[in-house]
C-alpha positions as a Markdown table, in Angstrom:
| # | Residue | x | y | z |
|---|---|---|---|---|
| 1 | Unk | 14.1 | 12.7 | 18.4 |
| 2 | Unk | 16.3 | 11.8 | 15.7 |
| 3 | Unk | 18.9 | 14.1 | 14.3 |
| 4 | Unk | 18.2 | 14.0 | 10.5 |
| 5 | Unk | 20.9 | 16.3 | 9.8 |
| 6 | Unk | 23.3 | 13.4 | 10.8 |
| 7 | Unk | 20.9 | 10.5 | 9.0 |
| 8 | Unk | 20.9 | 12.8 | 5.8 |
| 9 | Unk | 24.9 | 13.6 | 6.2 |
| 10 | Unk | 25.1 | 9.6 | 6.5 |
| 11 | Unk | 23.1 | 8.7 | 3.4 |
| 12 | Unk | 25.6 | 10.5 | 1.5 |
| 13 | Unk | 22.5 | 11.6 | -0.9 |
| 14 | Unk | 24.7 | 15.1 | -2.0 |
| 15 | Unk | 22.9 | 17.1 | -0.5 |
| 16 | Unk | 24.1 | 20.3 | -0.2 |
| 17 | Unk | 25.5 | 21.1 | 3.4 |
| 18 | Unk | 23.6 | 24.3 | 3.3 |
| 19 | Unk | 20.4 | 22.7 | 2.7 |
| 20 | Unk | 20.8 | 20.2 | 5.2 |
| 21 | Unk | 19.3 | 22.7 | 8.3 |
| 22 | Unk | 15.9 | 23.3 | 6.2 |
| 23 | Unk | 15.6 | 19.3 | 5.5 |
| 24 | Unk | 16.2 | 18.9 | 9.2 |
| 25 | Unk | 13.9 | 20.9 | 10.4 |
| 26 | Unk | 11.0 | 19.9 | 7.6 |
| 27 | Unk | 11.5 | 16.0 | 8.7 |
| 28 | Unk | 12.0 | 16.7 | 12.2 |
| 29 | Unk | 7.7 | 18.5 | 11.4 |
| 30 | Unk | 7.0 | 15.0 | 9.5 |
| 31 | Unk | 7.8 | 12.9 | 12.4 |
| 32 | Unk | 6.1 | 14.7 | 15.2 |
| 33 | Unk | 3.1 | 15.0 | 13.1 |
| 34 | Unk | 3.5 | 11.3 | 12.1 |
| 35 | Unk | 4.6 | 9.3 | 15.1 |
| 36 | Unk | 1.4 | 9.7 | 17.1 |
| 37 | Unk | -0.9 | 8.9 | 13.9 |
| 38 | Unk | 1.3 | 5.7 | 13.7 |
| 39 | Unk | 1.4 | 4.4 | 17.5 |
| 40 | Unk | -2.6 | 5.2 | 17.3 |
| 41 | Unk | -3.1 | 2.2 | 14.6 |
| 42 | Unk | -4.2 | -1.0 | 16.7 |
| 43 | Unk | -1.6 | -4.1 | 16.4 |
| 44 | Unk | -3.6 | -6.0 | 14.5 |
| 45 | Unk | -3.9 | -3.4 | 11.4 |
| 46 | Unk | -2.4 | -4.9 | 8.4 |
| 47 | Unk | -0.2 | -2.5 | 6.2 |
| 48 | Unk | -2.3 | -1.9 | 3.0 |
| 49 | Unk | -0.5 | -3.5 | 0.0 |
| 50 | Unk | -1.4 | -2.4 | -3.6 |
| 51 | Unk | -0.1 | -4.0 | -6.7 |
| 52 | Unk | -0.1 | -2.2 | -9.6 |
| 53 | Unk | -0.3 | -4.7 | -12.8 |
| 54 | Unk | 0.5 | -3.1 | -16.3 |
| 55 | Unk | -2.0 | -4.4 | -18.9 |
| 56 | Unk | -1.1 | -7.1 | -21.3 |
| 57 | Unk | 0.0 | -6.0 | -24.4 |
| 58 | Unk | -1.7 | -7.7 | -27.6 |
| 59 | Unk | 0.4 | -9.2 | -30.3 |
């Protein structure tokens, strides 16, 4: 398990110190319910990549 408290301390994003147990604990939910969904996707899955192209704009 990683300890986000540290990661977030690290990243120096100012987040207040007080704050920093409820972001733990609501990353530390995100990865255990992400982590299995992502080791379940077969090796040869391709990450989706979308590209977004603005329209051209008329003279």
């Amino acid at each position: 398990m990683k300890n986000w408290k540290l990661i977030a301390q690290g990243l120096d994003g100012a987040i207040p110190e007080a704050d920093l147990p409820k972001l733990a604990q609501t990353l530390e939910a995100m990865d255990a319910a992400f982590r299995p969904l992502a080791e379940a996707i077969p090796d040869e899955i391709e990450p989706a990549v979308i590209f977004h192209i603005q329209p051209e704009e008329q003279a």
